[in-house]
C-alpha positions as CSV (number, residue, x, y, z in Angstrom):
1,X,10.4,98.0,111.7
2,X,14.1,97.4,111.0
3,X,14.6,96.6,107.3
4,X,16.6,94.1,105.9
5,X,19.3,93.4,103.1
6,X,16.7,91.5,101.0
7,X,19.4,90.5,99.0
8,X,20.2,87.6,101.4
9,X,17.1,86.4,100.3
10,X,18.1,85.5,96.8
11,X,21.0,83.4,98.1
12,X,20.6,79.4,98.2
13,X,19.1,78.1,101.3
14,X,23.3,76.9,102.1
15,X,26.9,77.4,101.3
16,X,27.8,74.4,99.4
17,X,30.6,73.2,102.6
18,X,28.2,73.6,104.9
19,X,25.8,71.6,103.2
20,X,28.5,69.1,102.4
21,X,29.6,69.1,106.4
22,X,25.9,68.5,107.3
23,X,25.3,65.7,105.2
24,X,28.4,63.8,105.8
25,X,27.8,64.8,110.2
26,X,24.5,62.9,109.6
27,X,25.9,59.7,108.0
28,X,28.2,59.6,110.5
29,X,26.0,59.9,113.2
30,X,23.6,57.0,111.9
31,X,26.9,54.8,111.0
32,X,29.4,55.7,114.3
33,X,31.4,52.8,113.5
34,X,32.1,54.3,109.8
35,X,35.7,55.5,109.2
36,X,34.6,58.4,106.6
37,X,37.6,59.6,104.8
38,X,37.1,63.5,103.6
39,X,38.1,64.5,100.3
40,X,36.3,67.5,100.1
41,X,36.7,70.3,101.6
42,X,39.7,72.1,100.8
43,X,41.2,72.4,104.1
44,X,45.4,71.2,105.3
45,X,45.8,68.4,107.5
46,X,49.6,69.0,108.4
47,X,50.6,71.0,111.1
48,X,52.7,74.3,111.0
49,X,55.7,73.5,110.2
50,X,58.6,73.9,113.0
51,X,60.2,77.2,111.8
52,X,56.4,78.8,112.2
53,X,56.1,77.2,115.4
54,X,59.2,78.9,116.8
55,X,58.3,82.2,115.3
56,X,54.7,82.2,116.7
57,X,56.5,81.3,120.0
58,X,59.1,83.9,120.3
59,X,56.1,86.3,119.6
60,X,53.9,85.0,122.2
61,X,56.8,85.8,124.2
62,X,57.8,89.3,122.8
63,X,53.7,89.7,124.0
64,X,54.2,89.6,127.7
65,X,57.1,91.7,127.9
66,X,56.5,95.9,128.5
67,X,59.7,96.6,125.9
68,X,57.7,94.2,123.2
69,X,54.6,94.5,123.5
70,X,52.5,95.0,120.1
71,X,48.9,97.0,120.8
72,X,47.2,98.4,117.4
73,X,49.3,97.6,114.6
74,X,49.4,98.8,110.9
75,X,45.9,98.0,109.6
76,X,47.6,97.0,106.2
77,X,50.3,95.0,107.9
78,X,53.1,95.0,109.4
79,X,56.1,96.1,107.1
80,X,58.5,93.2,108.2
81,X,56.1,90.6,105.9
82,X,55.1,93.0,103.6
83,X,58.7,93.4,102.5
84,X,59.2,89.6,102.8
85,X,56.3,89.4,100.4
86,X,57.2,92.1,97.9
87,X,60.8,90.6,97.7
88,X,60.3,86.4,98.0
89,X,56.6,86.5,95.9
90,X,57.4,89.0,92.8
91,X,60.6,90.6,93.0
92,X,62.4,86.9,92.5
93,X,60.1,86.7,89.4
94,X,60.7,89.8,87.9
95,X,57.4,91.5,89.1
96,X,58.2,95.0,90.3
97,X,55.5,95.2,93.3
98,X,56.2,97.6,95.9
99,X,55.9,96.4,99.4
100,X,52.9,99.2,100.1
101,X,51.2,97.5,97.6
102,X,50.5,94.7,99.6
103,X,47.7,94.7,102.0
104,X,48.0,91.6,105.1
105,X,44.3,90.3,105.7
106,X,43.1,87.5,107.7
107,X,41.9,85.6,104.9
108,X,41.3,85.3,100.5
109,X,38.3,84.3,101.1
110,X,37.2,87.7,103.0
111,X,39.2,90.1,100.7
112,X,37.6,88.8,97.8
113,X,34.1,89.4,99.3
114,X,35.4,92.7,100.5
115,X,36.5,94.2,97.3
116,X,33.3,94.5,95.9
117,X,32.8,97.3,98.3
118,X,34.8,99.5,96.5
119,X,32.5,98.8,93.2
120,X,28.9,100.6,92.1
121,X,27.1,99.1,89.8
122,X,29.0,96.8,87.4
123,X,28.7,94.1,84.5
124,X,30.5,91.3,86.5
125,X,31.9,88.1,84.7
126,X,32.5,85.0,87.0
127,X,33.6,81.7,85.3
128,X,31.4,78.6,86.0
129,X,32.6,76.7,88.0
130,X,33.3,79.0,90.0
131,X,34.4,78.9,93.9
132,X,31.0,80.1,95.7
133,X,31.9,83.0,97.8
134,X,32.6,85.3,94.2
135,X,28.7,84.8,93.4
136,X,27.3,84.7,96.4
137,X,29.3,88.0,97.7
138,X,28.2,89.5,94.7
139,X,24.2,88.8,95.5
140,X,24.7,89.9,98.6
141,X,26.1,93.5,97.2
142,X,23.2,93.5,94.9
143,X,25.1,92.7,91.6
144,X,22.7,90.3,90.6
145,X,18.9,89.5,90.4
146,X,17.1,86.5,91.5
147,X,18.3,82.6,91.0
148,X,16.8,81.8,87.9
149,X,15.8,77.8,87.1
150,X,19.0,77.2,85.5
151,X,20.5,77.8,89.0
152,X,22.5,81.0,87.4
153,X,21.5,84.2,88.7
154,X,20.1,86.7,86.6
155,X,22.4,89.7,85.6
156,X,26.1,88.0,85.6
157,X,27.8,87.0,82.9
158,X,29.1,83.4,83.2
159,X,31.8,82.8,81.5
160,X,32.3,78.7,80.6
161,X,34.5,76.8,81.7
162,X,33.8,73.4,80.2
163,X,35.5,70.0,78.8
164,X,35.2,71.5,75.3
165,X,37.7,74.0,76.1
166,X,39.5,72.4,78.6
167,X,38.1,74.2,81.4
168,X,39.9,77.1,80.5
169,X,37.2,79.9,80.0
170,X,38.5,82.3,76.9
171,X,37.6,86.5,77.2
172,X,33.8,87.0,76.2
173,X,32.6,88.5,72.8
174,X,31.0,91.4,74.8
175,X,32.3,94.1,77.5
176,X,32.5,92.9,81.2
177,X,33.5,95.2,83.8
178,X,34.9,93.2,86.4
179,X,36.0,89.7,85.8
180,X,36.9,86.8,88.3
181,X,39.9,84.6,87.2
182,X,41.5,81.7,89.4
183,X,44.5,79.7,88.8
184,X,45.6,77.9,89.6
185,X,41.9,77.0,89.4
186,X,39.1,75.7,92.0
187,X,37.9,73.7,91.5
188,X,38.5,72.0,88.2
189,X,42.3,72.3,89.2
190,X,43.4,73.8,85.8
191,X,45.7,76.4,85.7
192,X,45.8,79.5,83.1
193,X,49.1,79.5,80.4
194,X,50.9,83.1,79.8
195,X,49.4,83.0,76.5
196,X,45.7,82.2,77.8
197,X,46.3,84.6,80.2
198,X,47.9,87.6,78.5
199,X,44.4,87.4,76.5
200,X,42.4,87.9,79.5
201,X,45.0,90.9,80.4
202,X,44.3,92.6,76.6
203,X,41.1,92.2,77.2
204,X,40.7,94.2,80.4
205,X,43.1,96.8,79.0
206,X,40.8,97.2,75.9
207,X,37.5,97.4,77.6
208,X,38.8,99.0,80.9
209,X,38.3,96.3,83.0
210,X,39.1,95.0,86.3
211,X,40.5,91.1,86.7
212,X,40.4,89.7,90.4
213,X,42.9,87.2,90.2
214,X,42.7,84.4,92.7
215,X,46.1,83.1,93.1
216,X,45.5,81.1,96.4
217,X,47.1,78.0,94.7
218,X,50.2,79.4,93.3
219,X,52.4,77.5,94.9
220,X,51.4,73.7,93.5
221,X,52.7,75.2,90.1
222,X,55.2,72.9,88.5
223,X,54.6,73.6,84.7
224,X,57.5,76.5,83.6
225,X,54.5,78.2,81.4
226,X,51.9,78.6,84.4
227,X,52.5,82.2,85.5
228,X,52.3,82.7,89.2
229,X,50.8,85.6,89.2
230,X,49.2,87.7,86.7
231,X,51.8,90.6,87.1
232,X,54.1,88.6,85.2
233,X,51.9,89.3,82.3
234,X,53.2,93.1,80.9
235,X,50.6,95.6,81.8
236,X,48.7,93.5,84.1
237,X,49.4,96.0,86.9
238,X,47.1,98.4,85.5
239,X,44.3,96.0,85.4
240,X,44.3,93.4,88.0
241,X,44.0,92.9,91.4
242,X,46.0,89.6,93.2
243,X,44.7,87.7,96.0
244,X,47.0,85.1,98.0
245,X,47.0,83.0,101.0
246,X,49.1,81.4,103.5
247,X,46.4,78.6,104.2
248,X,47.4,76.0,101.3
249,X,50.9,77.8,101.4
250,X,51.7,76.7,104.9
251,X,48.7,75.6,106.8
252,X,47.1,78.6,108.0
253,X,43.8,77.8,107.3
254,X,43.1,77.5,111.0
255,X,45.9,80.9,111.8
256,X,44.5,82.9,109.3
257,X,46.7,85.2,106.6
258,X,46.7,86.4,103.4
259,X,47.3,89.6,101.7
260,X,45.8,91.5,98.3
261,X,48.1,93.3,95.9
262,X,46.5,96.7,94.4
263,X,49.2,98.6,91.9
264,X,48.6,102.0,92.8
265,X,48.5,102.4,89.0
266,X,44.8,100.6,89.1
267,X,42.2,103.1,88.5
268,X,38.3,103.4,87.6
269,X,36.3,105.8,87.2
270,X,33.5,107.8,89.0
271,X,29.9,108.3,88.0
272,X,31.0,111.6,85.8
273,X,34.0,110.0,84.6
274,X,36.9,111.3,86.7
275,X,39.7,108.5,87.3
276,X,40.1,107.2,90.8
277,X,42.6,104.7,92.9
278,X,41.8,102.0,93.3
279,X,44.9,101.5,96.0
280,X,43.5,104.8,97.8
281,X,39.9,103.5,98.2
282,X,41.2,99.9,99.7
283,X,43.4,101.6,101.5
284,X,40.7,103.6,103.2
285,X,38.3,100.8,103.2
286,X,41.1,98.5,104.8
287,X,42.0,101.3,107.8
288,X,38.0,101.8,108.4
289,X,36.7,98.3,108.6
290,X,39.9,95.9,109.6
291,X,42.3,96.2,112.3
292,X,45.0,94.2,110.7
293,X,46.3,90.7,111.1
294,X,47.6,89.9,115.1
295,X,51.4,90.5,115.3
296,X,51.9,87.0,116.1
297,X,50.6,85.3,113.0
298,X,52.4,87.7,110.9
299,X,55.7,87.1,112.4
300,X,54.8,83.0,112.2
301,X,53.7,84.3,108.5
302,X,57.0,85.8,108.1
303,X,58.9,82.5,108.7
304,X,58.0,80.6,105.7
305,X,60.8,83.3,103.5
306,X,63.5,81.6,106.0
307,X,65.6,79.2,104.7
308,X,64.3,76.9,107.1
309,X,60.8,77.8,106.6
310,X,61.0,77.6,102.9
311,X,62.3,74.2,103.1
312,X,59.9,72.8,105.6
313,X,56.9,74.4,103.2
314,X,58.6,73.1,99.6
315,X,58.2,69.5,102.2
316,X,54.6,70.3,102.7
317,X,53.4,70.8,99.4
318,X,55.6,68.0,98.6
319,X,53.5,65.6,101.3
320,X,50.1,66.8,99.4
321,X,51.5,66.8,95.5
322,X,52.3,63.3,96.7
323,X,48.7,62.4,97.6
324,X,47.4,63.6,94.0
325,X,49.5,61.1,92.2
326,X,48.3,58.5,94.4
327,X,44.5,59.6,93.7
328,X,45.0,60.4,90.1
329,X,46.8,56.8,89.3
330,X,43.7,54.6,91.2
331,X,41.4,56.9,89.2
332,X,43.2,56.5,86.1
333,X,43.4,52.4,86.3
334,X,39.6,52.3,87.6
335,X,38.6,54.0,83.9
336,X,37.9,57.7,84.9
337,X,38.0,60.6,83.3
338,X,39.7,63.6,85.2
339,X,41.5,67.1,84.4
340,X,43.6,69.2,86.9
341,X,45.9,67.6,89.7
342,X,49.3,68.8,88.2
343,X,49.4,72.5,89.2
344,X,47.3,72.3,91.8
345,X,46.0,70.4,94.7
346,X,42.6,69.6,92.9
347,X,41.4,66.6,90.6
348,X,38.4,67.2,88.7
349,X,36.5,64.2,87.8
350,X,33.8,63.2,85.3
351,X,30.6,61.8,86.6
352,X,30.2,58.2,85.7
353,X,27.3,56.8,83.8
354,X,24.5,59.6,83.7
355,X,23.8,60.7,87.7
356,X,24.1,63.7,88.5
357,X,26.7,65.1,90.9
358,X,24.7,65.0,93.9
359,X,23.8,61.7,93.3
360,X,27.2,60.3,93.2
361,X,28.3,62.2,96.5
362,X,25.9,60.3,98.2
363,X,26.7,57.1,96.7
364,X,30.6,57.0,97.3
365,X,30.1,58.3,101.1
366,X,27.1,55.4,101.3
367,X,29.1,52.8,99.7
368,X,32.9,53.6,99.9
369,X,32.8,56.1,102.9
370,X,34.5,59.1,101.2
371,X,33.7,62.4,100.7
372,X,33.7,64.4,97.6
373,X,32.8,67.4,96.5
374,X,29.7,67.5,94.1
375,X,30.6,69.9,90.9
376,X,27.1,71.4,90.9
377,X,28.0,73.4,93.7
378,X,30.5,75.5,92.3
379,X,28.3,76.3,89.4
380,X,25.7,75.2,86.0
381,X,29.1,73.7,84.6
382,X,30.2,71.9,87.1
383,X,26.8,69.3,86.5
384,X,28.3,66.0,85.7
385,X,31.8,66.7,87.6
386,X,33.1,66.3,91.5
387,X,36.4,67.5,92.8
388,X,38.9,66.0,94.8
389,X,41.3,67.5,97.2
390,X,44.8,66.0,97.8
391,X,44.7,67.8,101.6
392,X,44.5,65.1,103.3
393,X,47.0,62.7,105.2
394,X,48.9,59.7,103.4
395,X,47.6,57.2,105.7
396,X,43.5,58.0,104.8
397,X,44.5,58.8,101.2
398,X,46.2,55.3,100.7
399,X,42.8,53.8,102.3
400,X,41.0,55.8,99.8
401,X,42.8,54.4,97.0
402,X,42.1,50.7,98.3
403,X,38.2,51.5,98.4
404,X,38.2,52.6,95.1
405,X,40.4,50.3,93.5
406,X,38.2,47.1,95.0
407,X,35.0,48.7,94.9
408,X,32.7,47.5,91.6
409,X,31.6,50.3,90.3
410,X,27.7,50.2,89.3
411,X,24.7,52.4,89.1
């Protein structure tokens, strides 16, 4: 009989979107007449923007011609955009990353699954809350043990992220071998300082550590002190690895690219101690299990570094910054209490009265017809919390704003 990963087992019966999508498909099946406004998942609402467009067309085009024609490509990507990146994302900020550094995947989300196939047995620190996919990816490796009734699973190290220190989780008093950071943050929307993260990057280089640093948000930045990435901290290189994405960049969340940044500088060690790099393991993983990113959504991926493409994308995240201002002024003058929405595209909102998070998902999509996202999902810490998401078009976020602003709120 064949056997199975058993680890699968120890996973929740659902992702948390899934179970969000399947809750809010059924309301609107018993209520067709319901105009449900979704402020939960994560995902863009705009289209590409016009300088993509024309880039994805001329290479359709390029596609059906014998002299053009792209078969196999490079499994780490195509060295047009990987130059783009190395120049446009780090060189402009000082950040000396070389353009093989930079691996082109077809999503964040899978490369930091993915990464923990490069990894034996580790002490793994995730912050809570936490996006999913770092501890469920991790239970599926066999990281952890079973989901204990705290809803944390046994054998990681979670490291808080709470109101008390303004859900900005500070380095543990005890060694962690791999440690998960985001920031800009999801979900509580707060983003890491130099200072808070040059600690994390001391850390790591005292206790020969590993940081995967989510840096999907980057872009919503506006505060001078929030690093972009974490190689603008010295020394970072040799202890972090940087994942990005074009899906909140520029609405690829349905075109799909993204890329990972290993310094070939990153090393760890073997079971008898002998240093090993990183780069050269992903690099092998990479050329083994992924065929790389199709030619034509790295040349539309290409046109955001245009000056026409960077303009039309500072307008996009313009359009969403927008939106969070709207949400965070109705939540403001309607007496709650929130954190995040100024470096990133997230609110995170306090829970009124004492329900639980669950509880008032289903009572604003009952009552008000939105969707939220219940903090309990992304972790312990998250109980008592919900996150918004400013992706979302003007039109349904203004309605949004009216619901909540006339609703009276009691529970």
């Amino acid at each position: 009989m064949v056997q199975i990963n058993e680890n699968y087992l120890k996973l929740k019966n659902r992702y948390l979107f899934s179970q969000i999508g399947e809750k809010t498909k059924s309301y609107q099946k018993s209520h067709p007449d319901k105009n449900i406004i979704r402020f939960g998942i994560g995902d863009a609402t705009l289209p590409l923007t016009p300088a993509v467009i024309s880039a994805f067309h001329k290479a359709v085009d390029e596609m059906s011609v014998v002299s053009t024609f792209k078969g196999y490509g490079p499994e780490q990507g195509y060295e047009f955009l990987r130059e783009l990146i190395s120049k446009h994302e780090f060189e402009k900020r000082g950040v000396n990353i070389f353009s093989d550094e930079v691996f082109i995947s077809d999503g964040a989300k899978c490369d930091t699954g993915n990464i923990l196939d490069l990894f034996g047995k580790n002490i793994i620190g995730i912050t809570d809350p936490a996006y999913p996919v770092y501890v469920d990816t991790n239970v599926m490796a066999g990281n952890t043990g079973n989901l204990q009734e705290n809803d944390q699973y046994e054998g990681l190290i979670y490291l808080q992220a709470t109101e008390e220190n303004g859900f900005c989780p500070e380095p543990p008093d005890r060694h962690v071998d791999i440690i998960y950071l985001c920031s800009p943050n999801n979900p509580t929307g707060v983003a890491l300082s130099k200072t808070q993260l040059s600690a994390w990057v001391t850390y790591a280089l005292n206790h020969h550590s590993i940081i995967l640093f989510d840096a999907a948000y980057e872009r919503y930045i506006q505060n001078q002190d929030i690093p972009h990435s974490i190689y603008e901290i010295p020394q970072a290189k040799k202890v972090a690895i940087e994942f990005r994405s074009f899906s909140k960049t520029a609405g690829f969340t349905g075109t799909r690219c993204a890329f990972t940044v290993i310094p070939k500088e990153l090393t760890g060690r073997d079971s008898s101690g002998n240093e090993t790099s990183i780069w050269n393991l992903w690099n092998r993983r990479h050329s083994t299990k992924f065929n790389g990113v199709s030619y034509t959504v790295q040349r539309a991926a290409a046109a955001i570094y245009t000056p026409e493409g960077s303009k039309e994308v500072n307008e996009l995240i313009k359009y969403y910054r927008y939106n969070t201002e709207l949400i965070k002024s109705v939540l403001k003058k309607k007496g709650f209490s929130f954190w995040g929405g100024i470096d990133s595209p997230y609110i995170w909102v306090k829970v009124p009265q004492q329900i639980t998070s669950w509880e008032f998902f289903d009572y604003i999509l009952n009552n008000l017809q939105i969707v939220v996202t219940p903090g309990i999902g992304f972790g312990k810490s998250g109980e008592g919390f919900f996150r918004i998401t400013s992706f979302g078009q003007h039109e349904d976020t203004m309605e949004a704003i009216k619901r909540i602003e006339n609703w009276e709120w009691s529970f």
